[in-house]
C-alpha positions in Angstrom: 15.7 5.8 6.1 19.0 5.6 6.8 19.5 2.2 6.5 20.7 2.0 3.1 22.5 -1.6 3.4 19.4 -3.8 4.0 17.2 -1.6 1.2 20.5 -1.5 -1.3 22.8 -4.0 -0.7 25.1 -2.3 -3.4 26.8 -0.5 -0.7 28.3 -3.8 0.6 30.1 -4.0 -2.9 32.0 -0.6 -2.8 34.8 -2.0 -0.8 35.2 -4.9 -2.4 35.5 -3.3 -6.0 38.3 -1.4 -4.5 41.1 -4.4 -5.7 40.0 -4.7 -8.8 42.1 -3.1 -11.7 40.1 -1.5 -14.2 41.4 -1.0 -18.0 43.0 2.5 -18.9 40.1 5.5 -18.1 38.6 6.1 -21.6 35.1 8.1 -20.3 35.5 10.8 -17.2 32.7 10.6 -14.4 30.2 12.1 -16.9 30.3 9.2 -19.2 27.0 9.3 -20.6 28.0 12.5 -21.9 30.4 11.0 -23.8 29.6 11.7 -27.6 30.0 8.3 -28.7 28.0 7.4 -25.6 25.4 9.4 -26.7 25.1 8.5 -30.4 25.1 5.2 -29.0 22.4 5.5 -26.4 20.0 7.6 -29.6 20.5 4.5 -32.0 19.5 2.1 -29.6 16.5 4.2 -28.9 15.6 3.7 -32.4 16.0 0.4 -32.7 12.5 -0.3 -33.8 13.6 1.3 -37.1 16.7 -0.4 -37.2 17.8 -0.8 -41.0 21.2 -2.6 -41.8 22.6 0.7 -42.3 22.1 2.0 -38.9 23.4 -1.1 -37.4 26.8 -1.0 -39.1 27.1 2.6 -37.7 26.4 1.2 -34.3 28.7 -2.0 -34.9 31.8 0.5 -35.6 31.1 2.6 -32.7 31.1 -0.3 -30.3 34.7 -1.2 -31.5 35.6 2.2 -30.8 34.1 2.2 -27.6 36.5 1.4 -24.0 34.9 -0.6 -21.2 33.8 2.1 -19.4 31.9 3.6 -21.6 30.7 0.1 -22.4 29.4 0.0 -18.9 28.3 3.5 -19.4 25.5 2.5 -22.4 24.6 -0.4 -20.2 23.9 2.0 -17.0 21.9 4.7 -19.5 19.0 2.3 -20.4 16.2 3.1 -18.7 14.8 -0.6 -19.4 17.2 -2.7 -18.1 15.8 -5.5 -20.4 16.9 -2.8 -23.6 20.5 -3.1 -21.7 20.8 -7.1 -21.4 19.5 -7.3 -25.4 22.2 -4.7 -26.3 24.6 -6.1 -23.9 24.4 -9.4 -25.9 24.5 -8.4 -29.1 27.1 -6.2 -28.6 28.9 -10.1 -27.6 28.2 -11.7 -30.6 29.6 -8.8 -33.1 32.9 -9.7 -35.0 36.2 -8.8 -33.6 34.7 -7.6 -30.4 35.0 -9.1 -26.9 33.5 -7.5 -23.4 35.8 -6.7 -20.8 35.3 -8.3 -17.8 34.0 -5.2 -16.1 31.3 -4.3 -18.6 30.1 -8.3 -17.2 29.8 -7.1 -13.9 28.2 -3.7 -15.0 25.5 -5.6 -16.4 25.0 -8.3 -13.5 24.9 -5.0 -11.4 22.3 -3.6 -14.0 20.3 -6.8 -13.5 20.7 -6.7 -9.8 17.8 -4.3 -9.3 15.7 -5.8 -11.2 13.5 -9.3 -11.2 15.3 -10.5 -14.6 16.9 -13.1 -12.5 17.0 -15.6 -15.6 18.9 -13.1 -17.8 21.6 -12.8 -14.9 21.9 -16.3 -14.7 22.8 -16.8 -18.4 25.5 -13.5 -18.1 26.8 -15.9 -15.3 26.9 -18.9 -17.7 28.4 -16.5 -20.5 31.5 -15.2 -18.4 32.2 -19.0 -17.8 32.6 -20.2 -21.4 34.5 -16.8 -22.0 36.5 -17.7 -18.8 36.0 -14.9 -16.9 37.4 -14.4 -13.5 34.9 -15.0 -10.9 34.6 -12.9 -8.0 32.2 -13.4 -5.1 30.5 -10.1 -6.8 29.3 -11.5 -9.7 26.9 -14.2 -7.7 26.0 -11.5 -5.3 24.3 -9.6 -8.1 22.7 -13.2 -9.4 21.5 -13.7 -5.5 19.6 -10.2 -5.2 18.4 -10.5 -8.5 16.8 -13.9 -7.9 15.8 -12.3 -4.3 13.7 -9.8 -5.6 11.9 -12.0 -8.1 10.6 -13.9 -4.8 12.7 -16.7 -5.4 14.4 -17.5 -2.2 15.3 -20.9 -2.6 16.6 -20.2 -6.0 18.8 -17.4 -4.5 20.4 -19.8 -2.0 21.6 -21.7 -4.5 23.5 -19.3 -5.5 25.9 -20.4 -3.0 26.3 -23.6 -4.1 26.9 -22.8 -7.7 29.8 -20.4 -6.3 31.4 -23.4 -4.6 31.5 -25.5 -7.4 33.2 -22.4 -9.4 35.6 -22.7 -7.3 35.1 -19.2 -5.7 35.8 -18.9 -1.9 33.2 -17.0 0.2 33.7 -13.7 1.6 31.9 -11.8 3.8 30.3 -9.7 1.2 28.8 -12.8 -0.6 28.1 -14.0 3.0 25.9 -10.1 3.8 24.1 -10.5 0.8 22.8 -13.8 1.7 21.7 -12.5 4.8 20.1 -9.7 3.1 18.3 -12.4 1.1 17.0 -14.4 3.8 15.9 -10.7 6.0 14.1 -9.7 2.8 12.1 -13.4 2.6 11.2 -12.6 6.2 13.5 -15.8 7.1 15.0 -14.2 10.4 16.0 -17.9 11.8 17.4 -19.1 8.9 19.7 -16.0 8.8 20.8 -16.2 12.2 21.5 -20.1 11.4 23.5 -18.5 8.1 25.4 -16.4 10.6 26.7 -19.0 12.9 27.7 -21.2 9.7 29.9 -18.4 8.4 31.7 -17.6 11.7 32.0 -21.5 11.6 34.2 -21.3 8.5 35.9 -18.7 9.5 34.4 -15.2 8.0 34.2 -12.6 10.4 30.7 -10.2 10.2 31.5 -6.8 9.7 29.0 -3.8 10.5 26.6 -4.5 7.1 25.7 -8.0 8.9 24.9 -7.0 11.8 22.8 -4.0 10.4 21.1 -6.5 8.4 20.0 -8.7 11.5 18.9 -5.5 13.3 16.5 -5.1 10.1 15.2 -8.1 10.7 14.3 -8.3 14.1 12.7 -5.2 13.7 10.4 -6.3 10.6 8.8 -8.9 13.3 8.5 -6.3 16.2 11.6 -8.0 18.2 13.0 -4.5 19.0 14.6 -5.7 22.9 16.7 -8.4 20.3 17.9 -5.7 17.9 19.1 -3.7 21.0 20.5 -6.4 22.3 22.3 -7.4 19.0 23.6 -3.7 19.2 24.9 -3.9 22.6 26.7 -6.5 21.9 28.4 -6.1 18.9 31.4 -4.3 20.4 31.9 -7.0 22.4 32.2 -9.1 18.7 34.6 -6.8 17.8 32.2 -4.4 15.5 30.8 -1.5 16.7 27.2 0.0 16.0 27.3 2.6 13.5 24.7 5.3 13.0 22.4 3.1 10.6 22.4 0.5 13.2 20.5 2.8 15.6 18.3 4.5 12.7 17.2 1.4 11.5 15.8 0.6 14.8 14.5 4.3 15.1 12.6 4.0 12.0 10.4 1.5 13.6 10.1 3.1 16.9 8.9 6.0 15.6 6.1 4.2 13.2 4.6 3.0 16.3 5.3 6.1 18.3 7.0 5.0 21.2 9.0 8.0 21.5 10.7 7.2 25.3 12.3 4.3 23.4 13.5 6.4 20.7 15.3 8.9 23.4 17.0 6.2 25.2 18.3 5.3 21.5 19.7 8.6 21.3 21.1 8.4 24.8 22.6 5.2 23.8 24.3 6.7 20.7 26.2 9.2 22.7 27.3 6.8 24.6 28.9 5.0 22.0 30.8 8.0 20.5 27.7 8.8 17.7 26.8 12.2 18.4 23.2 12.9 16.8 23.7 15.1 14.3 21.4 17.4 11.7 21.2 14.6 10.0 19.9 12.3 13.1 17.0 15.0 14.0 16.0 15.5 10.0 15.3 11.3 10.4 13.5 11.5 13.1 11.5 14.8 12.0 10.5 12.8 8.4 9.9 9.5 10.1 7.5 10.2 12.3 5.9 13.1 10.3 5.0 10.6 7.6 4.0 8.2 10.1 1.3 11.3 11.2 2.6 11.7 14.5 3.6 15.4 13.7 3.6 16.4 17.6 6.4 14.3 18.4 7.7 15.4 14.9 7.8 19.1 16.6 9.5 17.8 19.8 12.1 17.1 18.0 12.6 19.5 16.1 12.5 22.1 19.0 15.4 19.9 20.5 16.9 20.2 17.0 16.8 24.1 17.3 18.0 24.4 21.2 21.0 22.4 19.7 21.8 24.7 17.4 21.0 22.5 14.6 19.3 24.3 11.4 16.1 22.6 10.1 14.8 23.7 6.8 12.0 24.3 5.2 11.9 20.7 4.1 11.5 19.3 7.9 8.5 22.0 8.5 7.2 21.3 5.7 7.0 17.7 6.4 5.3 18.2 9.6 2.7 20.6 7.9 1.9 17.8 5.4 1.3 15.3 8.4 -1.1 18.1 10.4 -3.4 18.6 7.1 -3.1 14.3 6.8 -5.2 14.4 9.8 -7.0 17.7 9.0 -5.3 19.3 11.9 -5.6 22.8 9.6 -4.8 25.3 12.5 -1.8 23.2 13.9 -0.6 23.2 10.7 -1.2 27.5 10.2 0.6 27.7 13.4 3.7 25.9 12.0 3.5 27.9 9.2 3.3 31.3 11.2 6.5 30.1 12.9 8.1 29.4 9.8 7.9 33.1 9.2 8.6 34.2 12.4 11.8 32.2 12.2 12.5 33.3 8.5 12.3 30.6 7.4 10.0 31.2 4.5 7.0 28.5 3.4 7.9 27.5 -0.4 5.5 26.0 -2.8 5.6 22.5 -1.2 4.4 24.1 2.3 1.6 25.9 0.9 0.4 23.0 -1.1 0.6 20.7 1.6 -2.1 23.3 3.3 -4.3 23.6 0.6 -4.8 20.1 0.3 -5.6 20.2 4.2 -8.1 22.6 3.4 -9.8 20.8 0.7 -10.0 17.5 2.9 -11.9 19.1 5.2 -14.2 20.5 3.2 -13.0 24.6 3.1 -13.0 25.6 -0.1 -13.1 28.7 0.2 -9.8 28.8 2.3 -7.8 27.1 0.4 -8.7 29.7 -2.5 -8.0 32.5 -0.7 -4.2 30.3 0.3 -3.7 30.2 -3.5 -4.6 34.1 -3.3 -2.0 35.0 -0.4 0.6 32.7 -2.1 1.0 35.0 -4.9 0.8 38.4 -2.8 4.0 36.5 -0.5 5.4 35.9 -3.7 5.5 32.3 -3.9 3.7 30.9 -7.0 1.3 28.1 -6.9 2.4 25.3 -9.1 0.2 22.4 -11.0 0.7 20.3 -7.6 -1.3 22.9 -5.9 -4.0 24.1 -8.3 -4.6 20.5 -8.9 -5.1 19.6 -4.9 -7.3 22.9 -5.4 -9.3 20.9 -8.1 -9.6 17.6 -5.9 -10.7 19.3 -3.6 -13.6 21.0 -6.2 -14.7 17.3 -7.0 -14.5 15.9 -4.1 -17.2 18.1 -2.6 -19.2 17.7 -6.0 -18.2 20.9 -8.2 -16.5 19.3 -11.0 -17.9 21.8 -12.9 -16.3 25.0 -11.5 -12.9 22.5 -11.6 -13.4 22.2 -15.3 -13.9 26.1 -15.6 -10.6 26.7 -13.8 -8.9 24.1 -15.6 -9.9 26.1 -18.8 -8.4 29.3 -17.5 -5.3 27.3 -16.4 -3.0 30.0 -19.3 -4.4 33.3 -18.0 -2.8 31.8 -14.3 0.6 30.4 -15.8 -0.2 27.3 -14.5 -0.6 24.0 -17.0 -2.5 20.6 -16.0 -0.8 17.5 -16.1 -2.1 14.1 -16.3 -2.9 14.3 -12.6 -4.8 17.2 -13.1 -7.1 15.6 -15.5 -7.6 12.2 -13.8 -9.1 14.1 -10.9 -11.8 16.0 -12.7 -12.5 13.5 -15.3 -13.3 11.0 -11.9 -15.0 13.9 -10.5 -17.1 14.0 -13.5 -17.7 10.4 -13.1 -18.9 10.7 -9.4 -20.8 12.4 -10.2 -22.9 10.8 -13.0 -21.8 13.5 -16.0 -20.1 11.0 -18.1 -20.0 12.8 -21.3 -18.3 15.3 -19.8 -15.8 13.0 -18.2 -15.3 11.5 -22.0 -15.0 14.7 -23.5 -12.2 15.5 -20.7 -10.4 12.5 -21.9 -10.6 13.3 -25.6 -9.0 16.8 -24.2 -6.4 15.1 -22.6 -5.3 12.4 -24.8 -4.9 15.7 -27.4 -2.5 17.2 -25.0 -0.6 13.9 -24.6 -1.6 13.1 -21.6 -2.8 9.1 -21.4 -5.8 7.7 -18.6 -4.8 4.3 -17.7 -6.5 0.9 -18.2 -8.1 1.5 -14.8 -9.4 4.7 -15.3 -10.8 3.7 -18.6 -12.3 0.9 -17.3 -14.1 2.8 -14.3 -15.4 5.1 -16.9 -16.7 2.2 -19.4 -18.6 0.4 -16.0 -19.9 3.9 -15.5 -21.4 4.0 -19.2 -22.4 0.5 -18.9 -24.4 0.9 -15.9 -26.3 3.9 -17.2 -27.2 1.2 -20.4 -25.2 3.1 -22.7 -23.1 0.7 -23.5 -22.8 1.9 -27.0 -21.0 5.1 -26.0 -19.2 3.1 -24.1 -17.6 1.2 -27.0 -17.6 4.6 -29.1 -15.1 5.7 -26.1 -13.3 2.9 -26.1 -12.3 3.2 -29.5 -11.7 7.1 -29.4 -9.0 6.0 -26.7 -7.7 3.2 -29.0 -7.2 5.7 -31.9 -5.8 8.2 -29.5 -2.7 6.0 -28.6 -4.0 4.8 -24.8 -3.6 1.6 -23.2 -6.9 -0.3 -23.9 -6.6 -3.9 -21.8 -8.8 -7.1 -22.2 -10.3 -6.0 -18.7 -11.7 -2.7 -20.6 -13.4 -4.7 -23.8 -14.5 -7.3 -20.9 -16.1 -4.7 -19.7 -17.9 -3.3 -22.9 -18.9 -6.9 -23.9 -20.3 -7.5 -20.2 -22.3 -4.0 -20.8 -23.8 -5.5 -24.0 -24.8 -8.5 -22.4 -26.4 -7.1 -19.2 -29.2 -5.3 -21.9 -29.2 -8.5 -24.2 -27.5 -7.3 -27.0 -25.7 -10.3 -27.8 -24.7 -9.3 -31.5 -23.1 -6.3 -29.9 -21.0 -8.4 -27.7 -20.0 -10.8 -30.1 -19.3 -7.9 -32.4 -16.5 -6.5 -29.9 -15.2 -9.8 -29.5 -14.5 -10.3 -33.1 -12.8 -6.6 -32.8 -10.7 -8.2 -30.5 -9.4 -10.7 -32.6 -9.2 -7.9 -35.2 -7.1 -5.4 -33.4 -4.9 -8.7 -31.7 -6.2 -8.1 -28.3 -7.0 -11.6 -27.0 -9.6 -12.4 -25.0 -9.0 -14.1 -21.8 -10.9 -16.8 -19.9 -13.6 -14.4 -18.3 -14.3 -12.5 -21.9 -14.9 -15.5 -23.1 -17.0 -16.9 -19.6 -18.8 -13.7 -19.9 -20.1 -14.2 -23.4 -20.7 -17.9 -22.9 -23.0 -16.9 -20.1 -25.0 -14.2 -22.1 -25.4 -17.0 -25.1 -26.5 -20.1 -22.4 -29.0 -17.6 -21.0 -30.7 -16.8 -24.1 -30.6 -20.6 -25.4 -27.9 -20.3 -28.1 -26.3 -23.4 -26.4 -24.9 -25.0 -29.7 -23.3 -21.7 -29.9 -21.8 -21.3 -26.5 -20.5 -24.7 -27.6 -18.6 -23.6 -30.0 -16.9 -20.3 -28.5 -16.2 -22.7 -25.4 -14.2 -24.7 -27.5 -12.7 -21.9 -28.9 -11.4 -21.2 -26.0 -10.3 -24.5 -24.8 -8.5 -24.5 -28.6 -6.6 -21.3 -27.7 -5.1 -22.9 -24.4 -7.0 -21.0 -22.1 -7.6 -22.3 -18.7 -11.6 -22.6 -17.6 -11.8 -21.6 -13.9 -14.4 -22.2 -11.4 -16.9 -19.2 -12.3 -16.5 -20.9 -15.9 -17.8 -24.3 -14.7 -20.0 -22.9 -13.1 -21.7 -21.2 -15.6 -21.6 -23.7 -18.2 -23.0 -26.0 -15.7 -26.2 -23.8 -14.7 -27.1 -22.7 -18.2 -26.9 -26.2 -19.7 -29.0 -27.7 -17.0 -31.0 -24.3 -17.3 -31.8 -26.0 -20.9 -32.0 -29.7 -19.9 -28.5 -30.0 -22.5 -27.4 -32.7 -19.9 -25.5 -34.7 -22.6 -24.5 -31.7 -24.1 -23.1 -30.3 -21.0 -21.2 -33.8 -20.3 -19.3 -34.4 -23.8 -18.0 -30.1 -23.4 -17.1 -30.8 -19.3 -15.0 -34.0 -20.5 -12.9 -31.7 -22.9 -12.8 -28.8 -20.3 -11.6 -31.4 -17.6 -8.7 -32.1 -20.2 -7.8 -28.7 -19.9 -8.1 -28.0 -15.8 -9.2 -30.6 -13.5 -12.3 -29.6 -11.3 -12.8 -32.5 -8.8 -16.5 -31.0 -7.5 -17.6 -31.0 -11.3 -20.1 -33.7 -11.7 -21.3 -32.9 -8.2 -22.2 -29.4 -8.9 -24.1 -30.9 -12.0 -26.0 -33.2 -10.0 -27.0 -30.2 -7.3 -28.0 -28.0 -10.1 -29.8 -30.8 -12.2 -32.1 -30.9 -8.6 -32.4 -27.3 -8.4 -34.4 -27.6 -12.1 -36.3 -30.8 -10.9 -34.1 -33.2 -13.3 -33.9 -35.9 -10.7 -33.7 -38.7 -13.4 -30.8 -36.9 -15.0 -28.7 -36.3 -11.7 -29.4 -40.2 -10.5 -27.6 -41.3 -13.6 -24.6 -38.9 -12.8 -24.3 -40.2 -9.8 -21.6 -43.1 -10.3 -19.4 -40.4 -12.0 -19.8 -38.8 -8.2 -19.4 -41.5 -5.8 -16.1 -42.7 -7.7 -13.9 -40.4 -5.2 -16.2 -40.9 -2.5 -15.2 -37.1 -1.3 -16.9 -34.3 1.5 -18.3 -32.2 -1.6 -19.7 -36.0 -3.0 -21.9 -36.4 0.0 -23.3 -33.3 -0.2 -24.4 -33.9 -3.7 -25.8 -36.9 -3.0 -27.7 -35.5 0.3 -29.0 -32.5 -2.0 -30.3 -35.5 -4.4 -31.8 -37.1 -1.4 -33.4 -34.1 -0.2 -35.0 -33.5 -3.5 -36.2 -37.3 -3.6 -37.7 -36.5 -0.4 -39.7 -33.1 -1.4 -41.2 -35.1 -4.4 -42.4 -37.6 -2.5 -40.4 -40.8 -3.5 -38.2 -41.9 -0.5 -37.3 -45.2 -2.6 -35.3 -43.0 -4.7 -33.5 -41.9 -2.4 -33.6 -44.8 -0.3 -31.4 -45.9 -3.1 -29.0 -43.1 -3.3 -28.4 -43.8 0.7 -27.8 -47.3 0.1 -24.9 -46.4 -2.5 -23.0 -44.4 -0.5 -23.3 -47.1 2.4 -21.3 -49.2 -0.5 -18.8 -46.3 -1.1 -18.0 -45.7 2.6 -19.5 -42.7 2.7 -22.2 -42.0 5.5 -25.6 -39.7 4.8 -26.9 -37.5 7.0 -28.5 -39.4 9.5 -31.4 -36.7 10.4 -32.0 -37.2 6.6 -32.0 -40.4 6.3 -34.2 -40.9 9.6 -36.5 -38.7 7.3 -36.5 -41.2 4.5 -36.6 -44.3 7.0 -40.5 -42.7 7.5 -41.4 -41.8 4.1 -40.6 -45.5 3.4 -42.7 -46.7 6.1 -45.5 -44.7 5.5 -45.3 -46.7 1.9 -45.2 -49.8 3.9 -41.7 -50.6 2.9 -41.2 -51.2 6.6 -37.9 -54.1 5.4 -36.3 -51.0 3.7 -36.7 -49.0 6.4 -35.1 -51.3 8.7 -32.0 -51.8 6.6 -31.3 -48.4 6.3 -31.4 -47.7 10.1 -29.4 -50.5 10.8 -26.5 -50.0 8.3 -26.0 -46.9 10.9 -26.4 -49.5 13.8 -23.8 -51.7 11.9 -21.0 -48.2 11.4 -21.8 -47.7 15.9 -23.3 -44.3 14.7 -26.6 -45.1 16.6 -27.4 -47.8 19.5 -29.7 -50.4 18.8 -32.1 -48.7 21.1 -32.3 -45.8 18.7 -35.2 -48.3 16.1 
């Protein structure tokens, strides 16, 4: 969309960098193809095998280097975190100083990213240097901590500005705005706004483009058209990304009337809609799936002598075959032609995916055919929407076979490509074959990620052959691909669900082997499989393990530990291991999910004694324990019992369920405890939940 200001606030900066004098031009506009640049860029690549050798080479090309180019290494990381490391030790070499513009390079670097923290200590660096400060530099620091989701942080910005010394402008003033927009804070930026014409700093266009953003993100549209009436009343007129911004949303919930009056409105105020204007429109609503509207306007485009390519139509085609609208989308296509404009690659594909969603095969490989006779090759992108379309309608097989003729048709899979038939494979139950497809394609160089592996170990898992399951696992380890905790979770979880417990504790060790560290549901998991089958002096152990390697227990993990100890009648057991866990991660229903599950195994004796450790915080989830141990007093047959739990909650302010305890008031009686009774019944006549009457 067009508006660029409120989804890069960098354009705000442009004219404000225009004052500041920049040392002499050592690196033209293609900086980073600047030889030293380059040589630069390759050793830091290598930097893994650093040697002292290699860093003296790059310590003498830095002092050769002039701040642009500098700025130029800093720009030409594609980690940004690579950059700030570089950035600082290129600060602490000998007999070399940054130039206050390779500072703001990097803060700009940093900018668009979350590594708020590293632009605060650049901030704190170009103070003991003593730096000039502009308003640009805490800009950067704001969006930076604005997209780590720290809005608070980001305000204080501000502050930290002030105290600099550093007089706001309206630049610092936008990006603040932009801040609060982005954090959804609509009032606070409106409050913002007042404040700064309070001191003084008029808004410009990127303010008020910024306000329009956010009364659109909460569906206030009749406010942003009011805002943009009335800004040439503030002195600032709306500018074309005023009225697309406002478009954008329009058209996502197809209220197309609204989106002509815009229009209207624009050539009112002196904004002709332009090629650009109807290419907007055409993609924003085409990838909203409204392609009718999409071709309204693109007939409007035509009669206005405007020239939409192929890439318009070919947006629209994509929404028809979104929606499996197939012969809307051939007749777009047909008057692609008749209007020479020709259907590329992209078109076609878009069609043969549409084909393939619906179900005709067969069509979309006689598309591919025709492609070729018109001249237009298909491309990866299209054999592979081809091959979803194979898998999703349960021929994975013939997918495979045209993957293996992929060199006879000039075509060559990609890591797409295989993720589709290797899940096809999976869907449909031929797992080998989806393992063997994996072994192919980590050969080729092509990686499956963490999630795909994992789907593929449940898949092996659930079929009970878990063993093949960790043979894959370790194929993809050896191959180079990203094997997670979640995927050895998943093996160990496999070996536990057939009671293969020395298989499970077998892959753990691995993991402690190969540095992968379990986390607190591997170890939950196995802790489970060992309380089920008994071993509780060993699920002991690996609990406090895991207490020793500062995990955190969570509720599954009390939970389990508490139903297989009780499972086992380990009540003191289970007590001395919940006091260290509590250490770790306070629970505050602990003791009474011990006492409901010492009931649910008939340990009555056990859960009365626990039931001091309960009624300490006299809580909602405490009552309930106590009426599940009440109940179960009740189903044995010895009301005095829980006669006895009623009359201790009485003395801890907490009230039992007086249907229950109406319940127990007989069972009593029946005993000929008729005095017991009667004091229970009254202690709810004492707290005016029953009249007197009620006895």
């Amino acid at each position: 969309m067009a508006a660029a200001y409120c989804n890069n606030y960098h354009g705000v900066l442009s004219s404000h960098n225009e004052g500041f004098t920049k040392p002499e031009e050592g690196v033209e506009n293609g900086g980073f193809r600047h030889p030293i640049v380059k040589e630069i860029c390759r050793l830091i690549d290598r930097r893994s095998a650093w040697t002292s050798k290699l860093e003296a080479q790059l310590r003498n090309l830095l002092r050769s280097l002039k701040p642009e180019a500098v700025c130029e290494v800093l720009r030409a990381q594609a980690d940004e975190r690579v950059a700030l490391k570089f950035f600082y030790w290129a600060d602490g070499q000998w007999r070399y100083r940054h130039h206050p513009i390779v500072y703001y390079a990097m803060l700009e670097v940093l900018s668009r990213t979350k590594l708020c923290q590293g632009a605060k200590r650049v901030l704190r660096l170009m103070a003991r240097r003593k730096v000039g400060f502009r308003p640009e530099a805490f800009s950067h620091v704001m969006v930076a901590f604005s997209r780590a989701g720290d809005l608070r942080k980001a305000m204080q910005v501000l502050t930290v500005m002030q105290k600099a010394g550093v007089e706001p402008d309206v630049m610092i003033c936008n990006t603040a705005i932009y801040t609060l927009i982005k954090a959804n804070r609509l009032d606070k930026a409106l409050r913002f706004l007042n404040r700064m014409q309070l001191v003084g700093i008029i808004p410009n266009v990127n303010t008020y483009n910024c306000l329009i953003k956010g009364y659109c993100n909460v569906h206030r549209f009749e406010d942003a058209m009011e805002l943009i009436s009335e800004m040439p009343f503030k002195g600032c007129s709306p500018d074309k990304v005023s009225y697309y911004t406002v478009m954008g949303f329009l058209c996502k919930e197809k209220r197309i009337e609204q989106v002509r009056e815009l229009m209207e409105k624009m050539v009112k105020d002196n904004l002709l809609p332009d090629q650009v204007t109807y290419n907007n429109l055409i993609h924003m609503l085409s990838k909203q799936g409204h392609g009718e509207e999409a071709i309204g306007f693109l007939w409007e485009a035509e009669e206005r002598g405007f020239h939409v390519d192929k890439v318009g139509y070919s947006a629209i085609v994509h929404s028809f075959c979104e929606v499996g609208n197939i012969a809307r989308a051939k007749e777009l296509v047909n008057e692609m032609f008749s209007k020479g404009c020709i259907p590329d690659v992209v078109t076609y594909t878009a069609v043969v995916n549409g084909f393939c969603r619906i179900g005709k095969i067969d069509q979309a490989e006689k598309l591919l055919q025709q492609m070729c006779k018109r001249g237009c090759k298909p491309n990866t992108v299209s054999y592979t929407a081809l091959l979803n379309g194979l898998c999703q309608n349960g021929k994975s097989s013939e997918a495979r076979e045209m993957m293996n003729t992929s060199e006879e048709e000039w075509w060559i899979p990609n890591a797409i490509t295989y993720s589709v038939v290797m899940h096809g494979f999976r869907r449909e139950g031929k797992l080998s074959e989806a393992c063997e497809l994996v072994r192919e394609m980590t050969g080729k160089g092509f990686f499956p990620t963490p999630v795909e592996i994992n789907l593929l170990l449940q898949s092996l898992c659930q079929e009970r052959r878990v063993k093949d399951a960790r043979k894959f696992m370790q194929d993809c380890l050896n191959n180079g691909c990203a094997v997670n905790v979640v995927n050895f979770t998943s093996v160990i979880h496999g070996f536990c669900k057939i009671d293969d417990l020395d298989g499970a504790l077998s892959v753990l060790d691995d993991m402690y082997l190969i540095n992968k560290h379990p986390d607190t549901v591997t170890y939950t998991t196995v802790i489970d499989a060992l309380g089920k089958k008994g071993r509780i002096d060993e699920a002991t152990e690996l609990t406090g393990k895991m207490l020793h390697r500062g995990l955190v227990p969570t509720p599954v993990t009390y939970r389990t530990v508490i139903h297989r100890y009780c499972q086992h009648d380990r009540v003191e057991d289970l007590l001395k291991l919940l006091e260290k866990m509590l250490l770790r991660q306070a629970c505050n229903t602990v003791y009474s999910q011990v006492i409901e599950k010492l009931c649910n195994f008939g340990n009555l004796d056990a859960a009365y004694k626990l039931l001091g450790k309960v009624l300490r915080t006299a809580s909602r989830s405490d009552a309930n324990a106590c009426r599940v141990l009440m109940e179960s007093y009740c189903r044995k047959g010895i009301p005095q019992s829980a006669y006895k739990v009623a009359c201790r909650m009485f003395n801890r302010n907490l009230i039992p369920d007086l249907k229950l305890c109406d319940k127990v008031s007989k069972g009593l009686m029946s005993e000929g405890k008729t005095d017991e009774a009667d004091k229970l019944m009254l202690r709810f006549v004492d707290r005016g939940r029953i009249s007197p009457q009620y006895q």
